[in-house]
C-alpha positions as CSV (number, residue, x, y, z in Angstrom):
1,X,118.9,87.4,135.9
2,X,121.1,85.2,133.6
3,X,118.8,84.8,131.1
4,X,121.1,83.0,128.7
5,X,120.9,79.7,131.6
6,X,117.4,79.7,130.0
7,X,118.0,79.5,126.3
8,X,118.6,75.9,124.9
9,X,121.5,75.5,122.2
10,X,121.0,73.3,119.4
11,X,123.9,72.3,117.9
12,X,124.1,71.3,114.2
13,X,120.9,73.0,113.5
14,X,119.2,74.1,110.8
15,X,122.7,73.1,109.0
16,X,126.4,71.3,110.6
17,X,128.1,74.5,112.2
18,X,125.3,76.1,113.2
19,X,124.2,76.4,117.2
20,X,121.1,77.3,117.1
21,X,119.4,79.7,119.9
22,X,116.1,77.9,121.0
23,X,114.2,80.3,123.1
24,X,111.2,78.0,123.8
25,X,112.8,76.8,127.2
26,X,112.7,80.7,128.1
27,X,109.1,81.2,126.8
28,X,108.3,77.9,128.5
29,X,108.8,79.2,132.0
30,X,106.3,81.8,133.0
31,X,108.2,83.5,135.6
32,X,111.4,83.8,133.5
33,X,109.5,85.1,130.4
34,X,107.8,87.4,132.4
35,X,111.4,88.7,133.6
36,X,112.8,88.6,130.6
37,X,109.5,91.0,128.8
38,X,110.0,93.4,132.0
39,X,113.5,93.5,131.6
40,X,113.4,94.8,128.0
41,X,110.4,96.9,128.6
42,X,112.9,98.7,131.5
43,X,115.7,98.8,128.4
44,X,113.2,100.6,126.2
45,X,110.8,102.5,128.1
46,X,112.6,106.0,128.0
47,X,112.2,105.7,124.6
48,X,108.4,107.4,122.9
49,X,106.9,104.6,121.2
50,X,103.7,104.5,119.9
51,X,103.8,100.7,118.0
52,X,105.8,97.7,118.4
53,X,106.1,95.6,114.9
54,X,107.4,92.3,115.3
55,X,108.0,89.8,112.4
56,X,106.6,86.4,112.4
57,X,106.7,84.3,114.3
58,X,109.1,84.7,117.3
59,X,108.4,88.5,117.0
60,X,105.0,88.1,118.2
61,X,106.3,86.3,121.4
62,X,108.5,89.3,122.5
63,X,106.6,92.1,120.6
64,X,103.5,91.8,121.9
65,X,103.9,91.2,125.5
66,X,106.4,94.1,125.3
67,X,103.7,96.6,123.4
68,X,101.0,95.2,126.2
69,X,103.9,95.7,129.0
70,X,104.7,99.3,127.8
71,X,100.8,100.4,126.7
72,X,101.6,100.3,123.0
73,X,99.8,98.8,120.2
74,X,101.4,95.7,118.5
75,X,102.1,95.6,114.6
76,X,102.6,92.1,113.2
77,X,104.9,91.7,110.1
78,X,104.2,88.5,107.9
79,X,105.0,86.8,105.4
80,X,104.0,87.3,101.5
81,X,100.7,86.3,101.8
82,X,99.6,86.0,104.9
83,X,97.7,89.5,105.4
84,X,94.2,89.8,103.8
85,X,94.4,93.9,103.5
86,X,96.3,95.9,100.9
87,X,99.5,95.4,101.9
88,X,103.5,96.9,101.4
89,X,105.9,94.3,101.1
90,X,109.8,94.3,101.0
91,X,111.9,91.3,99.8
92,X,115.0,90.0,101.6
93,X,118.2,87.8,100.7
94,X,118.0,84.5,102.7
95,X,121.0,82.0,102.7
96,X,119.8,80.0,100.0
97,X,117.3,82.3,98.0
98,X,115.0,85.3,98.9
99,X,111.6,86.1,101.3
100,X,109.4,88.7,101.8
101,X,107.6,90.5,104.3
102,X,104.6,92.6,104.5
103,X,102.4,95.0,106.8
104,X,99.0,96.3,106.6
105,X,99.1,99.7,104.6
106,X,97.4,101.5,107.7
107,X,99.6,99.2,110.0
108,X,101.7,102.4,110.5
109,X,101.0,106.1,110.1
110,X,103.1,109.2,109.3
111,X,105.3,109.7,112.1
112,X,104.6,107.3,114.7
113,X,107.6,106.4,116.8
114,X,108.0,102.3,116.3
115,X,109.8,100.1,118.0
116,X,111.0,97.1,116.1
117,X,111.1,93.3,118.2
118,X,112.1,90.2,117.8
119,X,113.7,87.4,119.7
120,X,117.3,87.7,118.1
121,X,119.5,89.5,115.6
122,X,121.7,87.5,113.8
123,X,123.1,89.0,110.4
124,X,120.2,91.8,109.9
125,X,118.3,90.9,106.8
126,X,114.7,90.3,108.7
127,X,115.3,92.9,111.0
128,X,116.0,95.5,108.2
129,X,113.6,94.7,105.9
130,X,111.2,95.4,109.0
131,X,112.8,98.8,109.6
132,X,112.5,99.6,106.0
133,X,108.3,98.4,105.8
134,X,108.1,100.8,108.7
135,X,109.7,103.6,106.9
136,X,107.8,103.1,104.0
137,X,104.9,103.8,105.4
138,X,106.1,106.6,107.2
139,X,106.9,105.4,110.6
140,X,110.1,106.8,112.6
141,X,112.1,103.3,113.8
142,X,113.6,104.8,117.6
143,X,114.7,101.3,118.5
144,X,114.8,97.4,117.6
145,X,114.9,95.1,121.2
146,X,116.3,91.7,121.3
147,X,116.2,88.7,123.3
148,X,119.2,87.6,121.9
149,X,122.3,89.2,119.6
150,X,124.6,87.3,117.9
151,X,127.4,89.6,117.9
152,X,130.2,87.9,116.2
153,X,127.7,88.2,113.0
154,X,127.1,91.9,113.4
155,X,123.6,92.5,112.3
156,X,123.2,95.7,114.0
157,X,125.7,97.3,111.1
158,X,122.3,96.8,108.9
159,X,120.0,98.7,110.7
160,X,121.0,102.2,109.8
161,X,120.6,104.8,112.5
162,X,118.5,102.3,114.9
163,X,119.6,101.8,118.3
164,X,119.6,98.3,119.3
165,X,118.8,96.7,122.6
166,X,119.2,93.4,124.0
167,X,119.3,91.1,126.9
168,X,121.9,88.8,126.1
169,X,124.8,88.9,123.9
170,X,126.6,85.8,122.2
């Protein structure tokens, strides 16, 4: 399927020069979500994972049907704040100032494979700063899956050693 038919572009937005990728249409239609969670569970099923962790918010949309598609358990990543348990947090450079992100300090254990998911990679920064959380706590990253990448801004050059799949590519 041409999945990309079902992704509304935005132009001008959040800033002028800046298309954005709205996935709602996608999520909006059942069968074509549905597609679109089966054909990245086929992209990453060879693949031994024991967690998905996906960072708010759009993460959850792809991460969780994908963990409940594949079997896995699903490992949400928030923002500072957001978690009421003792928590490991990493910050992030954002265009115009810094975030953070956090996980449950039992969210991962020593050695269990995760697979990182989200609903695009742009530049990196949110999708590494996941990667590293899940290090931190002694998780082994085997993958991070996409809805979208943005290839032109080369994100995947920050996710040292982690293989990266996706369903479309802009």
């Amino acid at each position: 399927m041409d999945f990309d038919q079902h992704i509304r572009v935005i132009p001008d937005f959040p800033k002028p020069g800046i298309s954005f990728k709205d996935i709602t249409t996608l999520l909006g239609n059942g069968p074509v979500y549905r597609e679109a969670i089966d054909a990245l569970k086929k992209k990453v099923e060879h693949l031994q994972i024991d967690l998905i962790a996906g960072p708010e918010a759009r993460g959850f949309v792809v991460g969780a049907p994908l963990a409940y598609a594949l079997g896995v358990g699903f490992v949400p990543i928030r923002k500072s704040g957001k978690l009421p348990y003792k928590i490991v947090e990493a910050e992030y450079d954002l265009e115009y100032g810094k975030d953070t992100l956090a996980m449950h300090i039992d969210a991962v254990t020593e050695g269990q494979n995760v697979l990182i998911a989200d609903d695009l990679l742009a530049t990196g920064g949110t999708i590494a700063t996941a990667v590293n959380l899940v290090r931190q706590l002694g998780g082994n990253v085997v993958g991070a899956a996409f809805l979208i990448e943005l290839e032109e801004l080369n994100g995947r050059s920050r996710l040292d050693n982690v293989e990266v799949f996706n369903l479309i590519k802009d």
